[in-house]
N, C-alpha and C positions, 0 to 999 in steps of 0.2 A: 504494500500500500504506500502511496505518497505523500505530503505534506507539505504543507506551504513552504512556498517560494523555492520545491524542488522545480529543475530544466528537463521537460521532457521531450521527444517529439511524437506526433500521432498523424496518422492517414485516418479519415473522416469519411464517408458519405451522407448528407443528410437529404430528406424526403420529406415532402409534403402526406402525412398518413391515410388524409382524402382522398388521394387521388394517386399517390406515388410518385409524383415528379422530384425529379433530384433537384433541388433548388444551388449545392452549393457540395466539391468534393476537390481533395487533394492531389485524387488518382487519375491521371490523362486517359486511360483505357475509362475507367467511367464516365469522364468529361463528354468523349465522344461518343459513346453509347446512349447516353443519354441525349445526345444533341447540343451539347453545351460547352462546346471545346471553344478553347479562346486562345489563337494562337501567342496574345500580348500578356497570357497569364503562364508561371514557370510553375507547373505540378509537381509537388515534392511534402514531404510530411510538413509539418508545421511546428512550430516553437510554440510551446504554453510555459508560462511561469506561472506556476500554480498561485492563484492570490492575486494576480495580476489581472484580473477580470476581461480581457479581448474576447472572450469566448464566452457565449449565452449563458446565464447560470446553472440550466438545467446539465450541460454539457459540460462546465468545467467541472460542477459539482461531484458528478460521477467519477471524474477522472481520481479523485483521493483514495475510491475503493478499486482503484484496478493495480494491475501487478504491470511487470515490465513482459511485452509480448502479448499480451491479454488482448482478445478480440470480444467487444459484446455489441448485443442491439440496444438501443436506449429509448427508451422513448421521453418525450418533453412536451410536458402541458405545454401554452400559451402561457401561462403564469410565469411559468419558468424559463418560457423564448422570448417572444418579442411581444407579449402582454394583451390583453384585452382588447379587443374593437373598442373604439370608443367611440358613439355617434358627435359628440357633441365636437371633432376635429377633424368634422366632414363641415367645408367653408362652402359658401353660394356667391358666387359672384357673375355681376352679369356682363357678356360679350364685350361690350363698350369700353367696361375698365381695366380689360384685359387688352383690348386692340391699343388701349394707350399707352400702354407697357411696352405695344410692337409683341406682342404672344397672339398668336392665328390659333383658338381652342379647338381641340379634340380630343375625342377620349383617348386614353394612356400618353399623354403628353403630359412629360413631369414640369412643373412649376416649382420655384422657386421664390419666396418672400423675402419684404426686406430685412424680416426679422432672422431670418438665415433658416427659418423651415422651408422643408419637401414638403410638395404634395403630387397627387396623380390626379389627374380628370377623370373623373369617370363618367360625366356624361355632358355632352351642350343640347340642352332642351328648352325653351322655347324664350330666347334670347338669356338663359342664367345657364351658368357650369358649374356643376359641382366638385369640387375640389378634395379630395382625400385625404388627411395629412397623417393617419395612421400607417403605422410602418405596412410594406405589401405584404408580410407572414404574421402581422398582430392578429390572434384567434385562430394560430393555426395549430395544429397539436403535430411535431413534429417527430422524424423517425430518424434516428443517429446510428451509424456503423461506425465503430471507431475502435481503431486497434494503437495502444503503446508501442510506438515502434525503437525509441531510445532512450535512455536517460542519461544526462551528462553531470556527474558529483564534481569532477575535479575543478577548483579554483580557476585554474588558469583556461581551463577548458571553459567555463561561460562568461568570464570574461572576451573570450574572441569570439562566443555567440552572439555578444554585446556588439560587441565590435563591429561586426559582419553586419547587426541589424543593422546600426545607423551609418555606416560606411560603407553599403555594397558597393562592392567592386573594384573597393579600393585595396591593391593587394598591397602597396608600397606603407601601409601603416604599420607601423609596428610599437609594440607594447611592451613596459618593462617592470615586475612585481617587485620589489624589497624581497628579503628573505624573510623578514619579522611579518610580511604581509599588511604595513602599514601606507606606503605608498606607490602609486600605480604608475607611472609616466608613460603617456601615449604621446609618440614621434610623429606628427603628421608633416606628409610630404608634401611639394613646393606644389604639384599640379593639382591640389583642391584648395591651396590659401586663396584664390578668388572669387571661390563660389561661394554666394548670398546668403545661402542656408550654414556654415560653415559653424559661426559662432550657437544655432541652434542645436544643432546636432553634437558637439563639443558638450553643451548642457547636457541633455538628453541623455549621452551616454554614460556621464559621468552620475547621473541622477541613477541612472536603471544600476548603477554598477555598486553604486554605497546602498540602493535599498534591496537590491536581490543577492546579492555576492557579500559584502566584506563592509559590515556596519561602518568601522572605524578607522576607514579609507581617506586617503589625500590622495586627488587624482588631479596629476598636474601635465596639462598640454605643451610638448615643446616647437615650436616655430624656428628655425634657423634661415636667419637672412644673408647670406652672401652677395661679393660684387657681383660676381656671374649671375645672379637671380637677379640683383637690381639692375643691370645695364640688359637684361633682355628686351 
């Protein structure tokens, strides 16, 4: 069994119970059996940090009674996915105030608010469109396949899980632990000091890495400026 803020990885399929549609799976052979293959999405198990909540509660929940290799079915109220229908965040709005926004309504045509909610049209009937703002699986009891396919204990080893999250791709980083395990120094190379997101991701990692790994961490970014880097 697991326990918070253990590193695991899992292959998933999930289904809609009414009707069996796969809404949402880790595995490329079910991707495309299903109909649902995305070539811009890369199919591979998935990181969970238990505690970490990315994952529906009814799903992450389960994952603390499973073993390493364990394959089960699951099933998940609506309680415990994406929540109750709820009529009262279904909006009416009529045509007019939609065309001034430059939005042409139809139904399944997602909108967006200024307040930063989604919604879906579900219908334009006789000059009003009604507008959804309920997630599209709120009230749906869902069906979970999911098998523990890794677990990663060692220190340095989720540390570069870390690492990988908010630095994909970036092989040229590299990371350096104390022996005492008290501070972390991550090297970052000259070809990502210009991108925008740079200082975000810096945070980010340094945040996931003192609260899932090594409480009482100093995680310090090194930058090296040379002439060769300033005269390019």
């Amino acid at each position: 069994m697991f326990k918070e803020k253990d590193f695991i990885y899992i292959d998933y399929t999930g289904k809609d119970k009414n009707t069996g549609e796969v809404i949402e799976t880790t595995i490329e052979e079910e991707a495309k059996k299903a109909g649902i293959y995305s070539q811009d999405k890369k199919y591979e198990p998935q990181l969970v940090i238990l505690g970490e909540h990315r994952l529906i509660k009814g799903l992450e929940d389960s994952l603390y009674t499973m073993e390493l290799n364990e394959e089960r079915e699951i099933e998940i109220s609506p309680e415990n996915a994406y929540g109750l229908r709820d009529p009262a965040k279904v909006r009416v709005l009529s045509i007019g105030e939609l065309r001034k926004q430059g939005v042409t309504p139809f139904p399944g045509l997602p909108v967006r608010f200024s307040d930063g909610s989604m919604g879906i049209i579900k219908s334009v009937s006789g000059g009003r469109v009604y507008i959804d703002l309920n997630h599209p699986l709120a009230g749906k009891t869902l069906i979970y396949r999911v098998k523990v396919v890794k677990e990663i204990k060692e220190v340095k080893d989720k540390i570069q899980v870390l690492v990988k999250r908010w630095f994909p791709g970036v092989e040229q980083l590299t990371t350096e632990l104390s022996e005492d395990q008290k501070v972390l120094k991550v090297i970052i190379p000259e070809k990502i000091y210009l991108e925008t997101d740079l200082q975000t991701r810096k945070l980010l990692l340094a945040r996931d890495v003192i609260k899932y790994v090594l409480e009482d961490l100093t995680v310090i970014f090194q930058e090296s400026y040379t002439k060769s880097l300033i005269n390019q």
